[in-house]
Each structure stands twice: as C-alpha cells, then as structure tokens.
C-alpha positions in Angstrom: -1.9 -14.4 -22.6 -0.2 -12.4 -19.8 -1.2 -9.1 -21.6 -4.9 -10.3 -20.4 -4.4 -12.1 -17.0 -2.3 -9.2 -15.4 -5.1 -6.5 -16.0 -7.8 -8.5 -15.3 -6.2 -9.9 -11.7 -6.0 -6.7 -10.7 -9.4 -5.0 -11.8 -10.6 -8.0 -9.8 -8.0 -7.4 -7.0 -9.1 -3.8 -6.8 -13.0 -5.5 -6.7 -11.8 -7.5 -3.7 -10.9 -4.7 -2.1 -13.6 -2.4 -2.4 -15.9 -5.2 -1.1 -13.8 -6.5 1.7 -13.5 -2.6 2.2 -17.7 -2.5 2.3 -17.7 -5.5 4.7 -16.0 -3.2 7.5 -12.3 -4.0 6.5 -10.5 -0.9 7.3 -9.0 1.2 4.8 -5.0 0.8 5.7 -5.9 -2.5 5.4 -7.7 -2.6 2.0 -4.5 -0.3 0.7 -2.0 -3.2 2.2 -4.6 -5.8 0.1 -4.2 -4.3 -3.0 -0.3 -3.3 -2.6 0.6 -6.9 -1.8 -1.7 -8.4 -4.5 0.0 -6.1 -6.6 3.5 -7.6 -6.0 1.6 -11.0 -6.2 0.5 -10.5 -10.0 3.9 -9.2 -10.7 5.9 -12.3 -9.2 3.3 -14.3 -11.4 3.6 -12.4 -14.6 7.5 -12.8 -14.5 7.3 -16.4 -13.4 5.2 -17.5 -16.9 7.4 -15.0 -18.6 11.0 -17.0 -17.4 9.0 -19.9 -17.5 7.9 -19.4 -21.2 11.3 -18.7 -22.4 13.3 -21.2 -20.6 13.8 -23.5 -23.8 13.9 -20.3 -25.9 16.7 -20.4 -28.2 
C-alpha cells in the first residue's frame, strides 16, 4: 500500500504545484512547495512503515 500512496502524493503534489504555479505563485516558491511536500511524503511513508512493524516479530 505505501508502494502506491507515495507516487501518487507526489504526482499530485507536483499537480499542486504547477497550478498554484499558474495562479501567479512564483516559481522559488512552487520549488519550496514541492521540496517540503517531498520531505512530508517521506516522514509519512516511514511513519506507516514503523508503524506497520511495531508488533512485528
């Protein structure tokens, strides 16, 4: 399951940005968006992973 949801958080992530980016957002900005969304997905990813094999074992 968090073989699909990281990928697909960011293709939409990298969605978000492009619109906000469309909407007048300026483009240091957008990159800052998508670089902290980034670490976002990544703190997530590991948190169902330690929190899927906490009683593993």
């Amino acid at each position: 399951m968090i073989v699909l949801i990281g990928p697909v958080l960011f293709i939409l992530l990298i969605l978000f940005a492009i619109w906000q980016q469309k909407r007048g957002l300026a483009g240091w900005k957008a990159a800052l968006l998508v670089i902290v969304g980034t670490g976002a997905i990544a703190v997530l990813s590991f948190g169902l992973l330690i929190v899927g094999f906490r009683n593993f074992g």
